[in-house]
C-alpha positions as CSV (number, residue, x, y, z in Angstrom):
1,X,22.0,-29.0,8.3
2,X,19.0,-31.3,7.8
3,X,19.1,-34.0,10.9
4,X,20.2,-37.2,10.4
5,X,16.1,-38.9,10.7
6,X,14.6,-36.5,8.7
7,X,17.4,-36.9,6.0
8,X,16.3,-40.4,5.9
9,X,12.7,-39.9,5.9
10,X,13.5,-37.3,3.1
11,X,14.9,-40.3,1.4
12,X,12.7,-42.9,1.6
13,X,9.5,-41.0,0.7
14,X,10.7,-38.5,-1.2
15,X,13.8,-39.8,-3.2
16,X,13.4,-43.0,-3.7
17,X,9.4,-42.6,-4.5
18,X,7.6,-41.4,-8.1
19,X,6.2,-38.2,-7.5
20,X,3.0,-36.4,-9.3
21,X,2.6,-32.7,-10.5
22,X,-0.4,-30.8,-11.9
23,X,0.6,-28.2,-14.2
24,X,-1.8,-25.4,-14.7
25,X,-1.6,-23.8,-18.3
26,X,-2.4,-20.6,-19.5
27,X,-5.6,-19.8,-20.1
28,X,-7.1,-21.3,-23.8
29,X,-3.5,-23.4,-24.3
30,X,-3.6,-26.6,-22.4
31,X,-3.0,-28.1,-25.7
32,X,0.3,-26.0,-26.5
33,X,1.2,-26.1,-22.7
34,X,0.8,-30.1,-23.0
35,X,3.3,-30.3,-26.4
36,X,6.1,-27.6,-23.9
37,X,5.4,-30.6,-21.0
38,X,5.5,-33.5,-23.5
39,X,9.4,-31.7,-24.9
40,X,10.9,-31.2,-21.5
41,X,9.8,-34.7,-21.0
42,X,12.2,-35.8,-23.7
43,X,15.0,-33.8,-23.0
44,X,15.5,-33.9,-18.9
45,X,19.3,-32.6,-18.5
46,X,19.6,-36.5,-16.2
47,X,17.9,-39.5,-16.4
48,X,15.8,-40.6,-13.9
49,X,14.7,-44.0,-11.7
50,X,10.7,-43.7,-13.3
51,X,9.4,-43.0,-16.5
52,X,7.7,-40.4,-16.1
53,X,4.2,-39.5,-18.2
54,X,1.4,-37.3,-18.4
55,X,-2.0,-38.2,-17.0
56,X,-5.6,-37.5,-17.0
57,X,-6.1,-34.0,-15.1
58,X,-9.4,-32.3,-15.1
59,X,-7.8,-28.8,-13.9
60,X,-4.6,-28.7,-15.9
61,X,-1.8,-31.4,-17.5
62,X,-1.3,-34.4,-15.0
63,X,2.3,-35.7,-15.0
64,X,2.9,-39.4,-12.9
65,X,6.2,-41.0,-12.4
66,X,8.5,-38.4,-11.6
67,X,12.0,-38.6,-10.0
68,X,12.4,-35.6,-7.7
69,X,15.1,-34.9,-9.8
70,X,13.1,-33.9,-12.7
71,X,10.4,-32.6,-10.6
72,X,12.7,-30.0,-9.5
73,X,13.7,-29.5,-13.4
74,X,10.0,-29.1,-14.6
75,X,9.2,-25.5,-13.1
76,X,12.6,-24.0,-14.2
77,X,11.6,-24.7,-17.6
78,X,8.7,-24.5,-18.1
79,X,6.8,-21.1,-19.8
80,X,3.3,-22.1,-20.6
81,X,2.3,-21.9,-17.5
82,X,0.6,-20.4,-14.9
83,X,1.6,-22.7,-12.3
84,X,3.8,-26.1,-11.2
85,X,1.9,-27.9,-8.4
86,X,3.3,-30.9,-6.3
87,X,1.4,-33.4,-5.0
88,X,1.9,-33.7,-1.3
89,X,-1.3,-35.7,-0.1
90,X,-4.0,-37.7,-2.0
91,X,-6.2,-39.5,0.5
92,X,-10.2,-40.8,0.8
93,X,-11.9,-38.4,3.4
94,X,-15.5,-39.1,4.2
95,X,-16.2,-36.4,7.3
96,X,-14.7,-33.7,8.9
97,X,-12.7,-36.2,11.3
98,X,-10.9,-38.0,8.5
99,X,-9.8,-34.5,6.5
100,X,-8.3,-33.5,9.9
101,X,-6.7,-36.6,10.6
102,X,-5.5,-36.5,7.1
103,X,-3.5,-33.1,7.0
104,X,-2.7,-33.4,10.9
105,X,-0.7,-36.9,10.0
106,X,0.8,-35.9,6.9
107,X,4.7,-35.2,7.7
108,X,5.3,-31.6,6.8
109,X,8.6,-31.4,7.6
110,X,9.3,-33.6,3.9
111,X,7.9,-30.6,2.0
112,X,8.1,-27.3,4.3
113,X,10.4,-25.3,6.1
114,X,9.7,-25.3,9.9
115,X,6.7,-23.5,11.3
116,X,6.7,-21.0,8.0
117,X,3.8,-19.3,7.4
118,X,1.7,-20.5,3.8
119,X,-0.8,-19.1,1.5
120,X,-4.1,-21.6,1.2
121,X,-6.6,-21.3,-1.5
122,X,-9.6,-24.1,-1.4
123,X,-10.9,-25.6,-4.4
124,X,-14.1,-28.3,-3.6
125,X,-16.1,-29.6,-6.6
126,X,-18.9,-32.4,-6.3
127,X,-19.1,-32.6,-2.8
128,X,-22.3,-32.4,-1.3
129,X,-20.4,-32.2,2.5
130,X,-17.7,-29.5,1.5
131,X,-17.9,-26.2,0.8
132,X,-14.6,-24.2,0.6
133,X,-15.0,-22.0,3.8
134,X,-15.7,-25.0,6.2
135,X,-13.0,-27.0,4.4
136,X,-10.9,-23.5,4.3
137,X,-11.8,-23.3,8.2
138,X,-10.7,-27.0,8.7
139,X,-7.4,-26.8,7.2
140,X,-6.1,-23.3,8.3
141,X,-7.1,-24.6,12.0
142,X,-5.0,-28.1,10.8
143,X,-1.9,-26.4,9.7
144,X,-1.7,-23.9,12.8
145,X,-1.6,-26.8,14.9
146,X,1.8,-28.1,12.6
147,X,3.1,-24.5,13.2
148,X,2.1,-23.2,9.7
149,X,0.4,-20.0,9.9
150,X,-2.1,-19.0,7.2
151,X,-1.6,-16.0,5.7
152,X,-1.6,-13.6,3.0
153,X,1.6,-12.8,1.0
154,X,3.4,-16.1,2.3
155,X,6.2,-17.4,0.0
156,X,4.5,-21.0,0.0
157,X,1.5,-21.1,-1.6
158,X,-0.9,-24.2,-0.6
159,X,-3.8,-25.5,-2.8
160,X,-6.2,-28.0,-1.8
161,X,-8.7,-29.4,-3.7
162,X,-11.8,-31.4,-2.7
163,X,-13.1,-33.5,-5.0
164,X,-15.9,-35.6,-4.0
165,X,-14.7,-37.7,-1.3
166,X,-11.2,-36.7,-2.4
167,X,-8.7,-34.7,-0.4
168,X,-5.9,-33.7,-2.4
169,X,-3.1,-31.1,-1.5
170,X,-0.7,-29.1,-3.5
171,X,2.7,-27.3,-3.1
172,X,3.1,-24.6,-6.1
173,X,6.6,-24.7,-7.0
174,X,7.6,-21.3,-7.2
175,X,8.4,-18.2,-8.3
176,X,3.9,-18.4,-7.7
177,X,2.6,-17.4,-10.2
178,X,4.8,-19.6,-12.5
179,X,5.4,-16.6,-15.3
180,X,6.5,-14.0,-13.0
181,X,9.6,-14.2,-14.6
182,X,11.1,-11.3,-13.2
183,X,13.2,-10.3,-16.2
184,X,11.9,-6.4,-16.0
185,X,12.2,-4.3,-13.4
186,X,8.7,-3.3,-11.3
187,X,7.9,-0.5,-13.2
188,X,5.5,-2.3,-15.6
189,X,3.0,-1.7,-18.7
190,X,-0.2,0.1,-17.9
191,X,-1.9,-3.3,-19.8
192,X,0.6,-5.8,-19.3
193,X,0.2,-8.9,-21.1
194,X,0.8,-12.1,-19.0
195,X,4.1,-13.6,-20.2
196,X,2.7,-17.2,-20.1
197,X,0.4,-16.0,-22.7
198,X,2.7,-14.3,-24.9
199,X,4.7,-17.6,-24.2
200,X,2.0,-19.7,-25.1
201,X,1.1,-17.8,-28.6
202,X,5.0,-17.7,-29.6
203,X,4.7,-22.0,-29.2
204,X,1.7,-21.9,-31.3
205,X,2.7,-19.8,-33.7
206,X,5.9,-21.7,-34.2
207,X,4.5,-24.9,-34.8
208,X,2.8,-23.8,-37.4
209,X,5.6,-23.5,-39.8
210,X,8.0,-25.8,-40.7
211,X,11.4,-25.5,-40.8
212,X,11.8,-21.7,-40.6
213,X,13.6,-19.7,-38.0
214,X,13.7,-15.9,-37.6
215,X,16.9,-14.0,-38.8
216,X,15.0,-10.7,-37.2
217,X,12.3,-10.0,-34.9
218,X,10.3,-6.8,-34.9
219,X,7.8,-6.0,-32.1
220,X,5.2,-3.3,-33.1
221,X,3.6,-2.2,-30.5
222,X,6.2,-3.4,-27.8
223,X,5.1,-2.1,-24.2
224,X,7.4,-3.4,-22.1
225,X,9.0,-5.8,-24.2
226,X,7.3,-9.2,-22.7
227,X,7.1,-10.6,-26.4
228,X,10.4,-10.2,-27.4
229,X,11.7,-11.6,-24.4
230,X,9.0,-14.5,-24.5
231,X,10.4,-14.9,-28.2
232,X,14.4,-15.2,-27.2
233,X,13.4,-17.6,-24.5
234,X,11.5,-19.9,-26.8
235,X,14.0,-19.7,-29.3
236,X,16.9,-19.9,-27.0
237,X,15.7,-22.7,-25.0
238,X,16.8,-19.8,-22.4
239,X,15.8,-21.5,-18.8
240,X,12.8,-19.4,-16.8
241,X,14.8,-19.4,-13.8
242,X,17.4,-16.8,-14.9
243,X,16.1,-13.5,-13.4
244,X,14.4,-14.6,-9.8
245,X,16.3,-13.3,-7.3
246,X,14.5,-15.1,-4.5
247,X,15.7,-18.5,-3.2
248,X,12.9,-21.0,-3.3
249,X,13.4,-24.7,-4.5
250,X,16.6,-24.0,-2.6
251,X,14.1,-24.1,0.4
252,X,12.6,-27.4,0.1
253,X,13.8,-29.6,2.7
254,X,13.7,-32.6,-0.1
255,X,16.3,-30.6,-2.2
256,X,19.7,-31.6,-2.9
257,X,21.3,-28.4,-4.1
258,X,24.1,-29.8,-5.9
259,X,21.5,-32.1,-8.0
260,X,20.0,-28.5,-8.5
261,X,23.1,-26.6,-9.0
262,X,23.8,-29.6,-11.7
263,X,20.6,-29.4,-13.4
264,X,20.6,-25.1,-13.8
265,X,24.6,-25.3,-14.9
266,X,23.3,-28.0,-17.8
267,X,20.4,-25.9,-18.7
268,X,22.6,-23.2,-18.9
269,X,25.3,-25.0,-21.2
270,X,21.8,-25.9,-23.7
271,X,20.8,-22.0,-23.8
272,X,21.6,-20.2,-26.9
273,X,23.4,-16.4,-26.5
274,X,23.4,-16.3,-30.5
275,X,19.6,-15.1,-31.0
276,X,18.2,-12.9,-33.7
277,X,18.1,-9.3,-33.4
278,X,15.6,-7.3,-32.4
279,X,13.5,-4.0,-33.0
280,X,10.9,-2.5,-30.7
281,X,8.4,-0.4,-32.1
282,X,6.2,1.9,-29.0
283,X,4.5,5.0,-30.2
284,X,4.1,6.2,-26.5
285,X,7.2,8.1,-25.3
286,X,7.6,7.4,-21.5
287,X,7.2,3.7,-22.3
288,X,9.6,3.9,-25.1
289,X,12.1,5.1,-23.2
290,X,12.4,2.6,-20.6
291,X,13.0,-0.2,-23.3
292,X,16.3,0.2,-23.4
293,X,16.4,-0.9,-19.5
294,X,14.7,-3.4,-19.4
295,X,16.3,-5.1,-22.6
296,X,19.8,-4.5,-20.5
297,X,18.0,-6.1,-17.2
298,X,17.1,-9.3,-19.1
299,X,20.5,-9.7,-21.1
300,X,22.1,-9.2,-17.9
301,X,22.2,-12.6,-16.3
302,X,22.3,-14.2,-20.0
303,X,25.5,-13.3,-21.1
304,X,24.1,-12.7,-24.6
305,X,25.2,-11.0,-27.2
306,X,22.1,-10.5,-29.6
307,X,21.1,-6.9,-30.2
308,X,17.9,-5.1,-29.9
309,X,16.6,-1.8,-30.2
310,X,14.1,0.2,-29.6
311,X,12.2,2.8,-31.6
312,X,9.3,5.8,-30.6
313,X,7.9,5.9,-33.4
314,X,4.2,4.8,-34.9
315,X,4.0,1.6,-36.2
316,X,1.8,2.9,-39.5
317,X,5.0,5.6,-40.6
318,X,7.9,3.1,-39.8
319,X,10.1,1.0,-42.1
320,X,10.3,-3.0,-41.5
321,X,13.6,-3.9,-40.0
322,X,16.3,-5.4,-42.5
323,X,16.4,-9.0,-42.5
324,X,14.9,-12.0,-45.0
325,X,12.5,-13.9,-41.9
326,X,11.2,-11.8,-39.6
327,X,9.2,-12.9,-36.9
328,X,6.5,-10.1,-35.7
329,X,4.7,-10.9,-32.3
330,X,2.0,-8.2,-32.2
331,X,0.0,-7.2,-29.4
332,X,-1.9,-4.0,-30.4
333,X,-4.2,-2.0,-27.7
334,X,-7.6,-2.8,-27.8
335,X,-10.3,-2.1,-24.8
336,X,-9.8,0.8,-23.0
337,X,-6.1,1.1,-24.5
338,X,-7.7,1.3,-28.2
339,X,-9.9,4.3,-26.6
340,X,-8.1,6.3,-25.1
341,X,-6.5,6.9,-28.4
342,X,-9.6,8.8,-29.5
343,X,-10.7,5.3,-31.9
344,X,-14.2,4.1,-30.9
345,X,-14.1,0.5,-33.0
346,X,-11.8,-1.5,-32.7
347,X,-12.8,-3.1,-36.2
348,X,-11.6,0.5,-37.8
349,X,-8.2,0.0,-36.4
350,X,-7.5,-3.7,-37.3
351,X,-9.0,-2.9,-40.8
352,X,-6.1,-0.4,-41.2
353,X,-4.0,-2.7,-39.3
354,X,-4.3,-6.2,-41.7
355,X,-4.0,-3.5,-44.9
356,X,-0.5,-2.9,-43.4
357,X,0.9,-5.6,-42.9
358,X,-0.3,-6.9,-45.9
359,X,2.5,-4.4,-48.2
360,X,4.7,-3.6,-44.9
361,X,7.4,-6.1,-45.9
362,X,9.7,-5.5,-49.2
363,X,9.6,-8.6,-52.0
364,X,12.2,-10.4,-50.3
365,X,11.0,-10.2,-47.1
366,X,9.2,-13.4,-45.0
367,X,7.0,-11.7,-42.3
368,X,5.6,-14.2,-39.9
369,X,3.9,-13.9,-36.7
370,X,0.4,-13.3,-34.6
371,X,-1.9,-10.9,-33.7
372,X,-4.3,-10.6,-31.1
373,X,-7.8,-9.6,-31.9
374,X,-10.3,-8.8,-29.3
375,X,-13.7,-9.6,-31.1
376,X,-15.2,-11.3,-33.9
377,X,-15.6,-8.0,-36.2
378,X,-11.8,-7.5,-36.0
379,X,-11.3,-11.4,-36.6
380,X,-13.0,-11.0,-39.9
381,X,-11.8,-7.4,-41.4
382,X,-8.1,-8.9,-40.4
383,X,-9.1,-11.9,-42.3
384,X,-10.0,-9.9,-45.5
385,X,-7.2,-7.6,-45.4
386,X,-4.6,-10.1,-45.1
387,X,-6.2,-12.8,-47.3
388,X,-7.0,-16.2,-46.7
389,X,-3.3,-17.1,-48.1
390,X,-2.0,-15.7,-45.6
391,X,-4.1,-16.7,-42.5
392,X,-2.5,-19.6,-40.7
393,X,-4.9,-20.3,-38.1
394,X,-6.7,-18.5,-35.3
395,X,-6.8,-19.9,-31.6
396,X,-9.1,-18.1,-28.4
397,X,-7.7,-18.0,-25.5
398,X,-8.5,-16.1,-22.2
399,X,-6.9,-12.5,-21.0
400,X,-8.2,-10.8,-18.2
401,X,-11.5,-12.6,-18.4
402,X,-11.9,-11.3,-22.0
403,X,-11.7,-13.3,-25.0
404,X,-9.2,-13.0,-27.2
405,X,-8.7,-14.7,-30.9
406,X,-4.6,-14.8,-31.6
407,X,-4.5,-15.0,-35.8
408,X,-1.0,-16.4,-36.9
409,X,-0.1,-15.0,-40.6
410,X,2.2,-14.8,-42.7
411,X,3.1,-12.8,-45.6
């Protein structure tokens, strides 16, 4: 039980205040991540006491005017993103003094569990005073003397940002990182793709057409399955929350778990269990055959009835799946994946990839979807193949610290 003062303090400055988030997109889609942000702003499952809007943020999308309400909505939502942070202090510091005066007097027990041990990371930009391992220094020594330990592998994760004369700290809203979605077991891909990313693609590539849905989805390539199961939770509205098994808005002191309780059984109620089926295409046989588990591992919680299945088979001698719109998400190897099936350019293998698709479907077939393309060369010999008909657009983005171009097509 929270005590009676603390309750109140909870109340007063929490509650009954607007509260400000920084949301930190995937890499290359703060546009896309912005138009997710902009829809959930739109359709909160309960009203709230400010209107609430996005702001100017040089690191991410800025959101003011929140209830705590739908602060607490936001990151259960949410799949664009890498991360959901809370604003916990924004204050003028101009010398060491003030930033420790600053943290010391800032009343943790609002935000934290007592004495729990956090994770810091230190951003400082423009600051001719501040570097981040004297500010990192400052601020570890600050939080031990509130009884928070800094640590590695903590379940909080603290970020604070110094920008000029600017101290500003942040509470990630976990699960951290934001798409750990947990929705396969541990055993993962050998190049997995971020689901944020995949997330992020799927939005993109959607709002490109207008008013088509998918009767069928067909994942070439599959891996583990991230964009199928990126796809039924775009298409779903299927909540993000589903699958962590670890406790952790119910851990804010702020929280009022039957506001949360009421807000996860409304998203629940919006989800859809009726979503297209699926087929999974992996040539590689020990990755093929745990498909099967982790499409059962992701249903489970869902209560869905949609099927997919999944195929070991190459992409190049299969079939397309029966349906008349299919949606085909398509992340092929490239890199050291693309070599270590004996093929040295990667142009050779999208060449052969955009003929392909090109003829894949039958006549009454609508095959739409993306494919990620790992340099210019392969931009352009996909361009040709397919044909500038059926090119929809091409948007970079960032995996891994490589660039990546994500063509949307249809044919």
């Amino acid at each position: 039980m929270i005590a009676s003062a603390l309750e109140k303090r909870i109340k007063k400055h929490i509650h009954a205040q607007p509260q400000e988030l920084r949301i930190i997109p995937a890499p290359g889609w703060k546009d896309i991540c912005e138009d997710e942000v902009r829809f959930i702003l739109k359709t909160f499952t309960q009203p709230g006491k400010f209107e609430a809007e996005v702001q100017d943020d040089p690191e991410g999308v800025g959101l003011k005017q929140l209830d705590f309400r739908q602060l607490l909505e936001i990151p259960q939502r949410l799949l664009t993103a890498q991360a959901c942070l809370w604003t916990i202090l924004d204050r003028h510091v101009g010398s060491f003094g003030e930033l420790t005066q600053a943290i010391e007097g800032l009343d943790f027990e609002l935000y934290l569990p007592e004495k729990c041990p956090v994770q810091l990371k230190v951003q400082s930009f423009q600051s001719h005073l501040y570097h981040e391992g004297k500010l990192y220094e400052l601020i570890t020594q600050a939080f031990a003397k509130l009884g928070h330990k800094v640590q590695d592998e903590a379940p909080w994760h603290i970020l604070a940002e110094q920008r000029g004369n600017r101290l500003k700290l942040f509470l990630a809203l976990g699960p951290y990182p934001l798409h750990h979605r947990r929705y396969k077991p541990e055993a993962r891909h050998g190049a997995p793709l971020q689901e944020c990313l995949g997330a992020s693609a799927l939005r993109w590539m959607m709002s490109l057409q207008t008013d088509w849905q998918p009767d069928q989805i067909v994942v070439p390539f599959a891996g583990s399955g991230t964009l199928l199961f990126e796809s039924w939770l775009l298409l779903g509205q299927i909540p993000s929350f589903s699958w962590n098994p670890k406790a952790y808005l119910e851990n804010l002191p702020a929280t009022p778990n039957a506001t949360l309780e009421s807000i996860r059984k409304r998203l629940r109620e919006r989800q859809s269990t009726n979503l297209p089926p699926a087929l999974l295409i992996e040539k590689d046989k020990d990755i093929a055959e745990s498909l099967p588990a982790h499409i059962e591992n992701f249903k489970k919680p869902l209560g869905i009835t949609s099927n997919a299945s999944s195929l070991c088979a190459d992409i190049f001698e299969s079939a397309p799946p029966p349906g008349t719109k299919i949606l085909a998400p398509l992340n092929p190897p490239y890199g050291l994946r693309l070599s270590q099936e004996g093929k040295s350019r990667p142009a050779d293998f999208y060449r052969k990839l955009g003929a392909f698709l090109k003829k894949w479907p039958t006549k009454d077939q609508d095959l739409r979807g993306f494919v990620l393309i790992p340099d210019e060369d392969s931009l352009q010999v996909m361009r040709q193949e397919l044909g500038s008909g059926s090119v929809q657009a091409v948007q970079s983005f960032s995996q891994g610290g490589q660039h990546i171009r994500c063509l949307a097509f249809k044919v």
